[in-house]
N, C-alpha and C positions, 0 to 999 in steps of 0.2 A: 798649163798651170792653173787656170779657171776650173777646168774639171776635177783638178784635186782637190779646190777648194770646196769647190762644191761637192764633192764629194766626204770631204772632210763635216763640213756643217751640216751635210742632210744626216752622217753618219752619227752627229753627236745629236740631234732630236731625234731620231727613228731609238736609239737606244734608251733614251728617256723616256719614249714610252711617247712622245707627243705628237707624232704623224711626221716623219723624217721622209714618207714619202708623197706628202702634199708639198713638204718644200722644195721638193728633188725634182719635182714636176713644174711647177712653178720658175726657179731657176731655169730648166732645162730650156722651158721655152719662151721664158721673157729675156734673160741674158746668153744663151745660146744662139735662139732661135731656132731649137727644132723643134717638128710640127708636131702637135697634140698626141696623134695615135704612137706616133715615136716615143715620145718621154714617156708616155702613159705603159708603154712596152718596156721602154728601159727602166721605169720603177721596177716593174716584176720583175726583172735578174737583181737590181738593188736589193730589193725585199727579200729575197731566201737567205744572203749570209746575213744581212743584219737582223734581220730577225734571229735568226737561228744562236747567235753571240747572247742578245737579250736574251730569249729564253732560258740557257745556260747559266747567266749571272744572275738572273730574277730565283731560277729555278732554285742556285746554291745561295740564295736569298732568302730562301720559303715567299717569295712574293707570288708566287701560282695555285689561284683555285685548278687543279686537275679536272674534276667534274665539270665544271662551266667551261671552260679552255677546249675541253676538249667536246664536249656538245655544239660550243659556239664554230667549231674548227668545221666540223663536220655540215652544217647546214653553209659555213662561208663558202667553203668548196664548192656546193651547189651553188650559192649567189654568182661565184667566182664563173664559173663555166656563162652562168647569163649573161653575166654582165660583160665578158670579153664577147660574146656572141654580139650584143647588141652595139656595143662599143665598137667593132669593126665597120658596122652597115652603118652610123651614122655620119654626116656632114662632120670634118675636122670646125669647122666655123661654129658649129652647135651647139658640139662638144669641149671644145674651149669657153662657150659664155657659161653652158652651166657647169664646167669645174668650175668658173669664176662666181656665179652661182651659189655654189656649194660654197666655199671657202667665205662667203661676203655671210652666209650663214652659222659659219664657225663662227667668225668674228665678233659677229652679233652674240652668237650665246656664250664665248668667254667675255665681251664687252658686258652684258648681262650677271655672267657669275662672279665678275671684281667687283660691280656697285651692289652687287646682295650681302658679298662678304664685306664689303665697306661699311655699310649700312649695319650690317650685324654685331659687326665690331666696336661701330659708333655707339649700338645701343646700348653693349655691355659696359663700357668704359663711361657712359651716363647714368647708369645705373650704380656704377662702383666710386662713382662723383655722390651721387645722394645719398647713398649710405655713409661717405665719410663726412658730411657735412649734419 
């Protein structure tokens, strides 16, 4: 039952567009418990149908640069091939700090992009105070 759920919630972020397979890996291996190169493995079969759904509804959206999408696809496939190459040879202990790593760096630059937008909104809302005043 856990793994539908989980399944369920990585399904509705990966569709939004917000990294549904950072949390899928996440899950996998702090409430599952399985080891890093697993989850990291079963992201990628996650990843082809949900992605595949998104681009479909973004597509009959108009939400898709074609030119960029498809540039960016084309060198990911390279990165992809490195990075499963390098991914395999390394320590599972390694590679579990720096996905945690990685994520504690997300964190930071969305913690980062809510107090600019805060800040930004502050300034126009004081700005729309001293003109009515």
């Amino acid at each position: 039952m856990i793994e539908i759920l989980i399944g369920i919630l990585s399904g509705i972020i990966s569709g939004a567009g917000m990294g549904g397979g950072t949390v899928l890996i996440f899950l996998l291996t702090f409430i599952l418990g399985i080891e890093q190169h697993i989850a990291q493995a079963t992201n990628l079969i996650f990843f082809v149908p949900t992605s595949i759904v998104a681009i479909i509804v973004n597509f009959r959206n108009k939400n898709i640069d074609l030119k960029t999408g498809l540039l960016i696809s084309v060198f990911g496939i390279l990165g992809a091939i490195i990075g499963a190459n390098i991914a395999i040879k390394i320590n599972v202990n390694f590679l579990r700090k720096a996905f945690g790593v990685f994520l504690a760096f997300v964190a930071i630059n969305e913690i980062n992009s809510i107090i600019k937008l805060y800040k930004k909104q502050d300034k126009r809302d004081n700005n729309i105070e001293r003109k009515r005043t």
